[in-house]
C-alpha positions in Angstrom: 30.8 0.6 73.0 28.5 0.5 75.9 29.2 -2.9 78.6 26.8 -4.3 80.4 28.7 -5.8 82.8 31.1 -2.8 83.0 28.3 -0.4 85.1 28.4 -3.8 88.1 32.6 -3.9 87.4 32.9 -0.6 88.7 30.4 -0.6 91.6 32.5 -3.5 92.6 35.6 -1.5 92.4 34.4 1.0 94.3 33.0 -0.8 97.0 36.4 -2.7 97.3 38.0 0.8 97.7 35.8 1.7 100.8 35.8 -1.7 102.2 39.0 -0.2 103.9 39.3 -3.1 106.5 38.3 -5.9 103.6 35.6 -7.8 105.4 33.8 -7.5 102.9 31.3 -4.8 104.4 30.7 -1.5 104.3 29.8 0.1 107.8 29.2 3.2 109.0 32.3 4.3 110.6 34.5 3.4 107.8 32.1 5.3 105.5 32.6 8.0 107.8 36.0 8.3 107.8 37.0 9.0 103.9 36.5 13.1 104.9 38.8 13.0 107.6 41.7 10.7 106.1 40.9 13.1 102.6 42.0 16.3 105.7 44.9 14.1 106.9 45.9 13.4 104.2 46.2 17.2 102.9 47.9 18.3 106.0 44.4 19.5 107.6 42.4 18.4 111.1 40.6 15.8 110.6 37.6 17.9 112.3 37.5 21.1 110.4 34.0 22.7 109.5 34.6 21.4 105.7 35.1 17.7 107.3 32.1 18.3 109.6 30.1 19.0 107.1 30.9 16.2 104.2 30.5 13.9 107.3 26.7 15.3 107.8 26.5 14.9 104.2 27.6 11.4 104.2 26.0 10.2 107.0 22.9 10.9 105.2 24.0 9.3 102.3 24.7 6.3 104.4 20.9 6.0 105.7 19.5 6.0 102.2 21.9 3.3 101.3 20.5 1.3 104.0 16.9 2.2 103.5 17.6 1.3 100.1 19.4 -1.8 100.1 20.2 -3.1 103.5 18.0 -6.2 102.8 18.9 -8.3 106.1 19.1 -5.5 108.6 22.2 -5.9 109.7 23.1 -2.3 109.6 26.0 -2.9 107.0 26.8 -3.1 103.6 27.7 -5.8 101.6 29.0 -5.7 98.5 26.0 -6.7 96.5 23.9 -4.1 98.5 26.2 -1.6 97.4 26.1 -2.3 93.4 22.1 -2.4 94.5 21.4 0.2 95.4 23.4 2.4 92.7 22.0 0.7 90.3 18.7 0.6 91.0 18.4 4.1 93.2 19.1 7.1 90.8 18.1 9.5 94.0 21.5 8.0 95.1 23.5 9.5 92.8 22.2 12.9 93.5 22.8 12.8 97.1 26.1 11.6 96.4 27.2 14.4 94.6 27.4 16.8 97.3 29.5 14.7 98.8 31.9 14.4 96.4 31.7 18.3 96.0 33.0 18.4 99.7 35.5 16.0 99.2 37.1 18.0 97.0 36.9 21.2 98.8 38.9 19.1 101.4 41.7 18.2 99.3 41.5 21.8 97.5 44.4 22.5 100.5 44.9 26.3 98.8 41.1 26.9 98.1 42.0 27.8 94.7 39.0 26.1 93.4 40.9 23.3 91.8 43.0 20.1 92.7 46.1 20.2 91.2 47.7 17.1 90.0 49.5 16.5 93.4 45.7 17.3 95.3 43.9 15.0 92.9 46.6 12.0 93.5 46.6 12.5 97.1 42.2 12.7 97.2 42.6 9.7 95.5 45.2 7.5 97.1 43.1 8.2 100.1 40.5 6.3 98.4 42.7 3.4 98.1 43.9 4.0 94.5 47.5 3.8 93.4 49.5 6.7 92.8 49.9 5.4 89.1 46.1 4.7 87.9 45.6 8.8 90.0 47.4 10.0 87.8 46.2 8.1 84.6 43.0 9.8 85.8 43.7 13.4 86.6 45.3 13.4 82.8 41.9 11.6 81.2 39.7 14.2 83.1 41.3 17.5 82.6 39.3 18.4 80.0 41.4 21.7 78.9 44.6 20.4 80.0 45.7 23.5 82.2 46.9 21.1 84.4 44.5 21.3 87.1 40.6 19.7 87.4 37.8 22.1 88.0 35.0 20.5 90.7 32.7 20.3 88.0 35.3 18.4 85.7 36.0 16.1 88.9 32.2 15.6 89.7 31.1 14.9 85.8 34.0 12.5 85.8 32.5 10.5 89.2 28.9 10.5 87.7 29.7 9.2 84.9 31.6 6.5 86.6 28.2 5.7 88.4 26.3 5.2 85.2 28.5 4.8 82.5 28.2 1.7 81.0 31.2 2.5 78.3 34.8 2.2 79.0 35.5 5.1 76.9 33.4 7.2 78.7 35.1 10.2 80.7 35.1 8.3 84.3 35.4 5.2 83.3 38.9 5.2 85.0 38.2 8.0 87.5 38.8 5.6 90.7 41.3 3.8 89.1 42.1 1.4 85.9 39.3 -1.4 85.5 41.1 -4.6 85.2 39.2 -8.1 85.1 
């Protein structure tokens, strides 16, 4: 059964997750950073070609979010500028899933093509999601249950996070479990 309010729940969620130093802002630098601590924390440099480019990817993310919804100039993000402009900016979404692609050719450490479950956890406990709700969400979106998540399993999964407005839907949980 489709939510209304559970499209904004996530956004918030998910801005809360990149708010790594919890000011309640988003700025560039710590947007920045999520391909490098993804390297690190696959036992990579944090300034590989793959991170090099899903930075350049998300830096240009980051200037349409604050074309988009940066109302005061002030070079951040708060959190309602952040639910703004996914909500309202479907060109966003688009943009964003390149990046996501590159994240997960980051944490792909063996370049099999896939994450296993111990990639996946780790991608996502970079994000600032418990071990436990990672690994509620590698078993909800591996679709054929071979144990491992295609890109295009992972990247359907993240969209549908995005605009999903039913908590049944396949992302619903991909960041981690939605609680009030």
């Amino acid at each position: 059964m489709a939510d209304p309010d559970l499209r904004r729940h996530k956004l918030v969620l998910r801005f809360r997750q990149l708010d790594t130093n919890g000011d309640g802002y988003l700025d560039r630098d710590e947007y920045l950073s999520l391909p490098g601590r993804v390297a690190l924390a696959h036992g990579q440099s944090d300034s590989g070609p793959k991170v090099e480019q899903a930075t350049g990817t998300m830096a240009t993310l980051w200037e349409q979010m604050l074309r988009h919804s940066d109302g005061n100039d002030d070079g951040r993000i708060s959190e309602a500028e952040f639910v703004r402009a996914f909500e309202v900016e479907p060109a966003m979404l688009a943009a964003a899933d390149q990046s996501w692609r590159q994240l997960f050719a980051i944490a792909d450490g063996n370049d099999d093509g896939y994450l296993d479950r111990d990639e996946y956890v780790r991608l996502l406990t970079t994000m600032r999601v418990s071990a436990a709700d990672a690994a509620v969400s590698f078993d909800s979106i591996d679709l054929d249950g071979d144990g491992r998540v295609a890109p295009d399993e992972y990247t359907r999964a993240v969209y549908e996070f995005f605009v999903g407005a039913a908590s049944e839907s396949l992302g619903a949980n991909v960041f981690g479990a939605l609680r009030p």
